[in-house]
KEKE-3310 file (N, C-alpha, C; in steps of 0.2 Angstrom, whole numbers, plus 5000, padded with zeros to 4 digits):
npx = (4906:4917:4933:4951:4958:4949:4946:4958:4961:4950:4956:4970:4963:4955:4968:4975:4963:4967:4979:4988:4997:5007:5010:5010:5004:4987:4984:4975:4970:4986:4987:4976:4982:4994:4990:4982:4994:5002:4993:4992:4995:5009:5024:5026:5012:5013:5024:5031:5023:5028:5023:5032:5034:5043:5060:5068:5068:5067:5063:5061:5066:5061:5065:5069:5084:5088:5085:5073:5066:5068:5072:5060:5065:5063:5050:5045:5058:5067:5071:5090:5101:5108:5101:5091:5081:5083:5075:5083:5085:5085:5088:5079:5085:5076:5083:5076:5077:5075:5062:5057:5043:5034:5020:5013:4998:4989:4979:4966:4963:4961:4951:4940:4939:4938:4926:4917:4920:4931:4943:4954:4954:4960:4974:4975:4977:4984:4997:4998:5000:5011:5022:5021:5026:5037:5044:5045:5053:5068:5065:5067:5081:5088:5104:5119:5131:5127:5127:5117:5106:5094:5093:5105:5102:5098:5100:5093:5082:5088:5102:5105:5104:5113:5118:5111:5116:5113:5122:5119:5130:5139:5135:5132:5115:5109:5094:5076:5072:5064:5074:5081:5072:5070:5087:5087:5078:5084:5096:5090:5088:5081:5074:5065:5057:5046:5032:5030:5021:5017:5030:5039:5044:5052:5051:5057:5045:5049:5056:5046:5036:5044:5046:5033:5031:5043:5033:5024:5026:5025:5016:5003:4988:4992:5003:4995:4985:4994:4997:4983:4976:4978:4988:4992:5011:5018:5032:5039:5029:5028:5024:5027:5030:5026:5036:5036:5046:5058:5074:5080:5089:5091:5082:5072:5070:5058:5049:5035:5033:5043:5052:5053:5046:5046:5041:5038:5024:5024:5018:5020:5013:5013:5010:5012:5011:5014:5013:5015:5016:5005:5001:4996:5008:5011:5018:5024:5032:5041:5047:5058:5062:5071:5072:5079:5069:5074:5089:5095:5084:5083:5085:5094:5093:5105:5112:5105:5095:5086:5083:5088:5083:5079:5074:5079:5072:5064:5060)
npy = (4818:4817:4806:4810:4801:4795:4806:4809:4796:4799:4810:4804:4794:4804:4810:4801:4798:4807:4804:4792:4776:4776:4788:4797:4813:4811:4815:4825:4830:4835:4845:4853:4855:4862:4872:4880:4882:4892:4904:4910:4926:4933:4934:4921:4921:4928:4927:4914:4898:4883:4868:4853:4836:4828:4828:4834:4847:4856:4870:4878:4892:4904:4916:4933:4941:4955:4966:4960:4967:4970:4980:4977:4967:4969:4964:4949:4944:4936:4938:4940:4927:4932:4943:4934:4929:4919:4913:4913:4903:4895:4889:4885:4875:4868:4860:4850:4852:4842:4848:4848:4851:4853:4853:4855:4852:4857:4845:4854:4861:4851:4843:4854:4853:4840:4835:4846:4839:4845:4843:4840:4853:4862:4856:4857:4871:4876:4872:4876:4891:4891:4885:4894:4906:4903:4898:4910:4917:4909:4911:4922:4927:4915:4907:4898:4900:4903:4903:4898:4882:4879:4891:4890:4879:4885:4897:4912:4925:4936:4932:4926:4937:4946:4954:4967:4978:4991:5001:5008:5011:5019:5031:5048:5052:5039:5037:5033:5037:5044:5046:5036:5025:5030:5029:5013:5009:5016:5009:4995:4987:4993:4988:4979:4987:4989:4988:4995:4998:4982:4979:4977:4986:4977:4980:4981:4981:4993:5002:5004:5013:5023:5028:5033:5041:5049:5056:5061:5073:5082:5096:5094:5085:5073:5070:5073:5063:5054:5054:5055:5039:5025:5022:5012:5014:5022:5022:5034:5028:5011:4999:5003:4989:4981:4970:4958:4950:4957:4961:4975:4985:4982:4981:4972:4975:4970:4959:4950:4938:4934:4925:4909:4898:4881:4866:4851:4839:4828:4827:4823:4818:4814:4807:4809:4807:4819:4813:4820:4834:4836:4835:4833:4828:4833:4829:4837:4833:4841:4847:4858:4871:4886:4900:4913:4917:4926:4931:4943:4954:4958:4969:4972:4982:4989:4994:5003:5015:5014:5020:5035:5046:5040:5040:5034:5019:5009:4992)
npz = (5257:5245:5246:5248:5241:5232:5224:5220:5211:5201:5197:5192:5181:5171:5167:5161:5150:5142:5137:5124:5116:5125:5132:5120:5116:5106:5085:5084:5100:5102:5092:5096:5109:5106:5099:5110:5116:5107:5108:5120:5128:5122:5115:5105:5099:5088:5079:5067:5066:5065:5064:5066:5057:5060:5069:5064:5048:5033:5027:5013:5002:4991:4979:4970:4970:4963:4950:4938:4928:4909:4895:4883:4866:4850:4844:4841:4845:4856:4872:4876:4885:4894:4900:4905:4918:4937:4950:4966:4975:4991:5009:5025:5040:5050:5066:5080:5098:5114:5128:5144:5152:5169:5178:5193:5200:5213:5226:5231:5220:5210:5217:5216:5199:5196:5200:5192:5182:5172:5174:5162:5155:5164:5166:5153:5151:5161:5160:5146:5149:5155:5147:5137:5138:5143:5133:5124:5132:5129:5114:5114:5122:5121:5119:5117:5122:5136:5152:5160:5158:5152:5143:5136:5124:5113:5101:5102:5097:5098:5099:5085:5077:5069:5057:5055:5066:5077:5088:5103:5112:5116:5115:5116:5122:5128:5129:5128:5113:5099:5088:5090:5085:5072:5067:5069:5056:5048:5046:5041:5026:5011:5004:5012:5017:5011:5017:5028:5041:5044:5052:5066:5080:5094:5111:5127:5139:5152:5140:5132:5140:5142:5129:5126:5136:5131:5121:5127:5131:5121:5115:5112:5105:5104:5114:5128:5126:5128:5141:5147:5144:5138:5122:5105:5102:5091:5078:5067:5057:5060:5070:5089:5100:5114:5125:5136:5139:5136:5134:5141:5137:5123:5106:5094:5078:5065:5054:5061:5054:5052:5060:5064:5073:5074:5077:5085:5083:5090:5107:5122:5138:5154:5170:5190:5205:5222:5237:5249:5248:5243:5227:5213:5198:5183:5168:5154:5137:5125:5106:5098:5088:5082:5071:5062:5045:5035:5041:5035:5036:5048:5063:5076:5090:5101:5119:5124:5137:5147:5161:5163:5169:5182:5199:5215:5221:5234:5236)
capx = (4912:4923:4938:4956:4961:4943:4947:4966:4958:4948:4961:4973:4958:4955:4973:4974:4959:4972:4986:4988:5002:5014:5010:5011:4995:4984:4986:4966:4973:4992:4985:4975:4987:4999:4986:4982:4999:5002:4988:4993:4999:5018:5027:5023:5005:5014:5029:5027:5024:5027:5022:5035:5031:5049:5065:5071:5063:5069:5059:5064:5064:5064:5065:5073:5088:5089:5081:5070:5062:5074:5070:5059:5067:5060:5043:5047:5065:5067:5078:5094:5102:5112:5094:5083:5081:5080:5076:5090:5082:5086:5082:5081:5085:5074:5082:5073:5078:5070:5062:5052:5039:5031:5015:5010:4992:4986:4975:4962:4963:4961:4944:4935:4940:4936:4918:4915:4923:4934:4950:4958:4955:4963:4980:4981:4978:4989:5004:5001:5002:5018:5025:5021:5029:5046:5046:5047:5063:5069:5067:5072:5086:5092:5112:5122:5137:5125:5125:5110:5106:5089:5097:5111:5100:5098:5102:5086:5083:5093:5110:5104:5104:5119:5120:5113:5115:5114:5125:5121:5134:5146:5134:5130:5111:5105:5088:5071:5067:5062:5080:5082:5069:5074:5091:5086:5076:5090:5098:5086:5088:5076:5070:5061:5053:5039:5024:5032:5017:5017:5035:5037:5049:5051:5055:5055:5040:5051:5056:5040:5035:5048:5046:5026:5033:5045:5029:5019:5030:5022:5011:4997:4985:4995:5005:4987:4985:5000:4996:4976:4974:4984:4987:4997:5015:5022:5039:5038:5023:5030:5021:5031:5027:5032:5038:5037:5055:5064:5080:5076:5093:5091:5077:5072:5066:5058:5041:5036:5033:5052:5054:5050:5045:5045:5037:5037:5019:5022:5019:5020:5011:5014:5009:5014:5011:5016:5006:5018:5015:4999:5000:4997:5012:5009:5024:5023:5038:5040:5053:5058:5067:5069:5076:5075:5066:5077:5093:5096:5078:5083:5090:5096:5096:5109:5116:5097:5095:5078:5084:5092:5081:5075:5075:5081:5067:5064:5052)
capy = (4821:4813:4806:4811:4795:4795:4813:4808:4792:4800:4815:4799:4793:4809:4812:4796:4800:4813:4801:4785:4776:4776:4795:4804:4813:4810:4820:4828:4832:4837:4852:4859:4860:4868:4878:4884:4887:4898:4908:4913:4933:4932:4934:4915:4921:4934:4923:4911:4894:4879:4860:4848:4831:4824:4831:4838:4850:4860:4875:4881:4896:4909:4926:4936:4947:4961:4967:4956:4970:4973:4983:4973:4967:4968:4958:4941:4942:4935:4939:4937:4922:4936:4946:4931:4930:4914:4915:4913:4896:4893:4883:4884:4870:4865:4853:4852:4851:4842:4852:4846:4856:4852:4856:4853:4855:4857:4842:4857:4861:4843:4843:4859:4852:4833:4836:4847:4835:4850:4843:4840:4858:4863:4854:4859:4877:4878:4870:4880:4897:4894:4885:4898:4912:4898:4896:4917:4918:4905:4911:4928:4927:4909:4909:4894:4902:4906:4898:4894:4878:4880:4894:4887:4875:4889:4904:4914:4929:4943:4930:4927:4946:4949:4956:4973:4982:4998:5001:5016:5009:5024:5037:5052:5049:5033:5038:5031:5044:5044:5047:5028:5020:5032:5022:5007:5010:5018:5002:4990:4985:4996:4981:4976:4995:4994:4991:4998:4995:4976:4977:4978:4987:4974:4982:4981:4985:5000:5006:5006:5018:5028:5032:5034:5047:5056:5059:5065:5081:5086:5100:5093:5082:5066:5072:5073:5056:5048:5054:5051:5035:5021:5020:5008:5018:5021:5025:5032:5022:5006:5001:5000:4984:4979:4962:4955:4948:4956:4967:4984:4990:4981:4980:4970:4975:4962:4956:4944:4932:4932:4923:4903:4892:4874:4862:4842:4838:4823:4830:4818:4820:4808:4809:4807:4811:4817:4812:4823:4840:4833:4836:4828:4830:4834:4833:4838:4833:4845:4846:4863:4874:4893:4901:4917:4915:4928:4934:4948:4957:4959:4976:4974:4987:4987:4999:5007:5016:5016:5022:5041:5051:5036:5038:5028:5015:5003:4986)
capz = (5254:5241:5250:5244:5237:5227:5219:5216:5208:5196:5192:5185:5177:5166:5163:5156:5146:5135:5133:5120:5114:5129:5133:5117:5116:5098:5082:5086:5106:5103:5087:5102:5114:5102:5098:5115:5117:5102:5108:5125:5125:5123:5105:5103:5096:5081:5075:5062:5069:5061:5065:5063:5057:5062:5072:5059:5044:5028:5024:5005:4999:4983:4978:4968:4973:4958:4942:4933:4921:4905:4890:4878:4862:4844:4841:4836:4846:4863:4879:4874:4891:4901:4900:4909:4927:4937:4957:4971:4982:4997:5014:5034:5043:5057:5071:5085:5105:5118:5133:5148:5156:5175:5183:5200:5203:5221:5227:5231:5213:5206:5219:5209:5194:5197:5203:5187:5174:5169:5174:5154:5151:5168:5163:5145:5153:5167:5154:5140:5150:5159:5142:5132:5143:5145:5126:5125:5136:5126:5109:5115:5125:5120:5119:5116:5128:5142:5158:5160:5156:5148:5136:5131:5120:5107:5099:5102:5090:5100:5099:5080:5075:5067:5051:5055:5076:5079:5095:5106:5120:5116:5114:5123:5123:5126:5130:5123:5110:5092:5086:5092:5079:5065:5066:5068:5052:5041:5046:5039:5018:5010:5000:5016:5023:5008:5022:5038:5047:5046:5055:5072:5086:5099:5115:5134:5144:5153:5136:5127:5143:5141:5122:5128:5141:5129:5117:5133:5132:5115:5117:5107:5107:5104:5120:5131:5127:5130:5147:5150:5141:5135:5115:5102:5099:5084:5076:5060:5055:5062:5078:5093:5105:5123:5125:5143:5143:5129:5137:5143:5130:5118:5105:5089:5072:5059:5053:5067:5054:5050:5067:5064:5079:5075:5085:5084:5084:5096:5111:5128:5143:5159:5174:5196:5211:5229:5241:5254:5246:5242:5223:5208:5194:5175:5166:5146:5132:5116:5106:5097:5085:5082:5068:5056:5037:5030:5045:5035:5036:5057:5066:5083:5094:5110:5121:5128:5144:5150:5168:5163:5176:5186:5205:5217:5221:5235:5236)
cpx = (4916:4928:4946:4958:4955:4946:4953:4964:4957:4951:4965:4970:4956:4959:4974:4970:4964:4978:4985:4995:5009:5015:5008:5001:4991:4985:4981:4970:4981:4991:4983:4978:4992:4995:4983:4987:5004:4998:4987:4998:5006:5018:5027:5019:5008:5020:5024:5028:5021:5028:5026:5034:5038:5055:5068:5067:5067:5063:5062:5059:5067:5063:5069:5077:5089:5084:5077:5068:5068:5070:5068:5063:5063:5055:5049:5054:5064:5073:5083:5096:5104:5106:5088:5084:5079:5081:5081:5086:5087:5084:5084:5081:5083:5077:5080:5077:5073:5067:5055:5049:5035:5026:5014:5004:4989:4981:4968:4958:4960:4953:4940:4935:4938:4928:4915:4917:4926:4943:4955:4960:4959:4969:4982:4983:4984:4997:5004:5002:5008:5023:5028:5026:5038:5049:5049:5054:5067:5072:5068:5079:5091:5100:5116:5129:5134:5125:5121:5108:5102:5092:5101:5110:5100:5099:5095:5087:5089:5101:5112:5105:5111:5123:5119:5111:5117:5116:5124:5126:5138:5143:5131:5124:5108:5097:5083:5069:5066:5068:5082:5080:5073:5081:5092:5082:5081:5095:5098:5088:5082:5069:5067:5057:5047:5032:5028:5028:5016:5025:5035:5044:5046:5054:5053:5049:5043:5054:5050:5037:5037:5048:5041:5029:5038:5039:5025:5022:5030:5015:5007:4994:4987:4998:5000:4987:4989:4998:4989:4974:4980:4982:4993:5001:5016:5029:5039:5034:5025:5028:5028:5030:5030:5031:5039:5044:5061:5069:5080:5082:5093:5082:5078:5068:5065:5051:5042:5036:5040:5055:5050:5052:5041:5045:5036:5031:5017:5021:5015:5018:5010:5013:5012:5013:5012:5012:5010:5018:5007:4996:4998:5003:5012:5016:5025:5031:5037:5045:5052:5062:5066:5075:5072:5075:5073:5082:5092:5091:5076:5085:5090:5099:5100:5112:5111:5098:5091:5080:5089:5091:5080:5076:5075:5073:5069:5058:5054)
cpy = (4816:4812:4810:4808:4796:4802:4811:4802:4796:4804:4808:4797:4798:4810:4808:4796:4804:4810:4793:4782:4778:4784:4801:4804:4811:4813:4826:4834:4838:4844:4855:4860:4864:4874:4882:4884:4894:4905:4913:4920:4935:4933:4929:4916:4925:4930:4919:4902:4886:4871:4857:4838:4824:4830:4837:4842:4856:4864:4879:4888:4901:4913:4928:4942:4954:4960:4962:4959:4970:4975:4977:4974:4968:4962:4955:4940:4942:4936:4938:4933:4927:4942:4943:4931:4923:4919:4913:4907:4895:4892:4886:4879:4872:4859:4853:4848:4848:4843:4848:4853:4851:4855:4852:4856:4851:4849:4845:4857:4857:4844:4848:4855:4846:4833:4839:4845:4840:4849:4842:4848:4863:4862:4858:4867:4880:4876:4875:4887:4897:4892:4891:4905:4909:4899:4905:4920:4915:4910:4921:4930:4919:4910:4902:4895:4904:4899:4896:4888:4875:4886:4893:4881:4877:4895:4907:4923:4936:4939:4931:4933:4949:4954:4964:4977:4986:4999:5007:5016:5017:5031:5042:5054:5045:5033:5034:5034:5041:5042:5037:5023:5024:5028:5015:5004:5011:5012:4997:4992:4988:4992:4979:4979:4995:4994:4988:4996:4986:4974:4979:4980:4983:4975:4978:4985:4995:5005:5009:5014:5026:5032:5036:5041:5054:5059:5063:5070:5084:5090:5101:5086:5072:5066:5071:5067:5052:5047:5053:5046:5031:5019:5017:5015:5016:5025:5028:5028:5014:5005:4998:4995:4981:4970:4962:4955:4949:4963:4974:4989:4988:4981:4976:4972:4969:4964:4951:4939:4930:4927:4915:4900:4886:4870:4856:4842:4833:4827:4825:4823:4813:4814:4806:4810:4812:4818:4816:4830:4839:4836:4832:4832:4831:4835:4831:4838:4837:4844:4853:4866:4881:4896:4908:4915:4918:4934:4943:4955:4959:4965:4973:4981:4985:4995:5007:5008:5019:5018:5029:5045:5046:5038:5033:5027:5010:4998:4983)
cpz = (5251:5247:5244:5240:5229:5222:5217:5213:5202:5192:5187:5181:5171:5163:5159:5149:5141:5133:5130:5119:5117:5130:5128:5116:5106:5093:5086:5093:5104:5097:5089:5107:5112:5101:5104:5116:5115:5104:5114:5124:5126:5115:5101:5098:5090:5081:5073:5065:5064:5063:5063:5063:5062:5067:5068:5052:5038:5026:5017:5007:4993:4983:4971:4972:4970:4953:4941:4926:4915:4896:4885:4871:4855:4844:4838:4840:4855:4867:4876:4884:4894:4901:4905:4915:4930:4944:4960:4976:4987:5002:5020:5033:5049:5060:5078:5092:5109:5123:5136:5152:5162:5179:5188:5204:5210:5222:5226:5223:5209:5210:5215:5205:5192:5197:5195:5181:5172:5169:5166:5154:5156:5166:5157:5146:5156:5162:5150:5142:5153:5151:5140:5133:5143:5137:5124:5127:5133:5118:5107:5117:5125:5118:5121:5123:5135:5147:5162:5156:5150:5141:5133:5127:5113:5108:5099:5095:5092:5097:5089:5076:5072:5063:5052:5063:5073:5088:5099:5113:5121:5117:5120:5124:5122:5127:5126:5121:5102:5089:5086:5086:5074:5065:5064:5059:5045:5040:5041:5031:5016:5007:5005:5021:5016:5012:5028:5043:5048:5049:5062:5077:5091:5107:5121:5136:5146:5148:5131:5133:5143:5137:5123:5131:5135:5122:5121:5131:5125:5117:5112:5109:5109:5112:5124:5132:5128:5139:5153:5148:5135:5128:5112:5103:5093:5082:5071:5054:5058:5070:5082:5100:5111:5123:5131:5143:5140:5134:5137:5138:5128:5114:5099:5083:5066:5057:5056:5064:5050:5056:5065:5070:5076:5080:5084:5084:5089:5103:5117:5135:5149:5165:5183:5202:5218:5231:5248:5253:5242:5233:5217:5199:5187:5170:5157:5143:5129:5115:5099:5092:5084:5078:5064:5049:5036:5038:5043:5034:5045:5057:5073:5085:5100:5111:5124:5134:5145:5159:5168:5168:5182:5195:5208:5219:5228:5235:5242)
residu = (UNK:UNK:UNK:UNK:UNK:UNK:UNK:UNK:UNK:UNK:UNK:UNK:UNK:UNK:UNK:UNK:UNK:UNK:UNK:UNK:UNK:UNK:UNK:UNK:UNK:UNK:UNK:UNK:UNK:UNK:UNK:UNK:UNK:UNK:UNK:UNK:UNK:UNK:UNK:UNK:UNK:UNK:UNK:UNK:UNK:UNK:UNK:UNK:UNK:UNK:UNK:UNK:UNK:UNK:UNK:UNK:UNK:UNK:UNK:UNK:UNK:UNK:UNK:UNK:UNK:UNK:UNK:UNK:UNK:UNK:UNK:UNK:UNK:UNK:UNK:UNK:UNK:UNK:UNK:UNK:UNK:UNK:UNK:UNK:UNK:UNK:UNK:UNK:UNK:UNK:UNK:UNK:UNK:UNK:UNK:UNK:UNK:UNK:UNK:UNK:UNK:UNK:UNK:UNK:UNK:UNK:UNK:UNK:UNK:UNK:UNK:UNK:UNK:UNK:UNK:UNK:UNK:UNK:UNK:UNK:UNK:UNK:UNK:UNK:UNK:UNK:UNK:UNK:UNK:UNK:UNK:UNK:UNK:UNK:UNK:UNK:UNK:UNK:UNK:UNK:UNK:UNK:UNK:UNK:UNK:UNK:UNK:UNK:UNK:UNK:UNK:UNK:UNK:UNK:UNK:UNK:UNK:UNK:UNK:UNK:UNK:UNK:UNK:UNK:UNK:UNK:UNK:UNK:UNK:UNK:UNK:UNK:UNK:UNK:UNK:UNK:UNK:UNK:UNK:UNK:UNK:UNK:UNK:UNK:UNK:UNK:UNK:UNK:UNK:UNK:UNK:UNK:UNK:UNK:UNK:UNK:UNK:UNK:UNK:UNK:UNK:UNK:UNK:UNK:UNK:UNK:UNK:UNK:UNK:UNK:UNK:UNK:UNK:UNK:UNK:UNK:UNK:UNK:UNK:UNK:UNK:UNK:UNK:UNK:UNK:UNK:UNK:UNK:UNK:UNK:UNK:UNK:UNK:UNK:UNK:UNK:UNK:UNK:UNK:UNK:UNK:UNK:UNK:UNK:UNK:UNK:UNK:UNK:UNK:UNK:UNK:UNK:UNK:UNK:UNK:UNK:UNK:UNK:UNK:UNK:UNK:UNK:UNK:UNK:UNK:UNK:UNK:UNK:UNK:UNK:UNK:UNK:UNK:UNK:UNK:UNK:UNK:UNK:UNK:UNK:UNK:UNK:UNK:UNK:UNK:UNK:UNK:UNK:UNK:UNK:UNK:UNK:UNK:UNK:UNK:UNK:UNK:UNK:UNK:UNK:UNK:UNK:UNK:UNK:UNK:UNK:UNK:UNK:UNK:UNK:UNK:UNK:UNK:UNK:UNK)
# end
């Protein structure tokens, strides 16, 4: 039987294997661990994610806001100047924060994985599914005034969300019904409803339930299924999708890929261990940024109450 020292030998020995250059991991190494971290099932994997070569990062952009088309003139005669159209350019700023993550894989753990040469892919594993779940709360619930210490590093897209809420604080049903998206819908800038279905209601778990539950109470087939088998929702053509950690009264409309996560491409990985909790320590750098392409192509909802009939409960 290996001794412990021997299998905590070799675990530092493999870690090592993934780190160069005073920890940071290689381009090759640090594009798959990005990559398995975008890929874990959170809202990570549908935002738009964008590699930073440096701390900092300018994404341009163009469009036009109005008109273009304008009555052709006579063969031979061109536009007159207050006729031509030029685009409106404009930029995000990425500056990135730097956030530490920490694993502590069991000695037990490190022995399976040692013996089968697997330990690399154990690490990047166990990292990128708590990350990716951290990074979520993050760029949902980030808030510059929170007291929390992790969230008060950025404004996540609920703080972002300005330009156009829909409040139901005041009203007299807050319920998850239809009537809720319709709203959120009439809200949004028309210039950004021509394909509904690539947009997305970003709810709570217990509101998505809910909506589910007040379509059950159609007496028709759609109704049935709500109740023997579980299917996407949708709002008016717009699917509606549960978010592990988004606020059970609030929700978010957008195209996910309006949602930018920039990412440093260095990414540091060092290692330590307690030999008194008998673990060995993984502790991973990134550094980060989160912003919307285009603010005014958001809705925020607030002012939701998924608990109108609810019963008391205990656990």
């Amino acid at each position: 039987m290996k001794s412990t020292k021997n299998i905590i030998d070799k675990a530092d020995l493999a870690v090592s294997d993934l780190v160069s250059n005073g920890g940071y991991l290689n381009p090759t190494q640090s594009n798959a661990f990005l990559r398995m971290l975008i890929d874990q099932p959170t809202i990570v994997n549908v935002i738009r994610f964008v590699p930073m070569p440096a701390p900092t990062m300018k994404i341009n952009k163009i469009g036009f806001t109005s008109r273009i088309m304008k009555v052709a003139p006579a063969s031979g005669t061109a536009l007159i100047a207050n006729d031509r159209s030029a685009p409106v350019t404009d930029k995000v700023d990425l500056s990135t924060t730097e956030y530490i993550a920490e694993v502590h894989i069991p000695y037990d753990v490190l022995e399976d994985n040692v013996e089968k040469g697997k330990l690399e892919d154990t690490i990047m594993t166990l990292i990128s599914q708590r990350v990716s779940l951290d990074l979520e709360e993050l760029v949902i619930d980030g808030d510059t005034l929170s007291g929390d210490a992790y969230l008060a590093t950025k404004d996540g897209i609920l703080k972002q969300a300005t330009s156009h809420v829909v409040d139901f604080s005041d009203s007299t049903d807050r319920s998850i019904r239809k009537e809720i998206f319709k709203h959120g819908i009439k809200a949004m800038p028309n210039k950004y409803l021509r394909n509904r279905s690539a947009l997305k209601f970003w709810v709570s778990p217990d509101a998505e339930t809910e909506y589910a539950d007040s379509l059950a109470n159609r007496e028709t087939m759609l109704g049935d299924s709500k109740v023997t088998k579980w299917t996407p929702n949708f709002a008016y053509g717009v699917p509606v999708v549960p978010v592990a950690l988004m606020s059970s009264d609030k929700y978010i409309f957008t195209h996910p890929k309006n949602v930018i996560l920039g990412v440093q491409r260095q990414v540091m990985i060092e290692t330590d261990r307690d030999i008194r909790a008998r673990v060995l320590i993984v502790v991973v750098t990134i550094r980060l940024d989160i912003k919307y392409e285009e603010e005014d192509s958001v809705v925020k909802c607030i002012g939701l109450n998924v608990d109108d009939d609810a019963p008391t409960t205990t656990t």
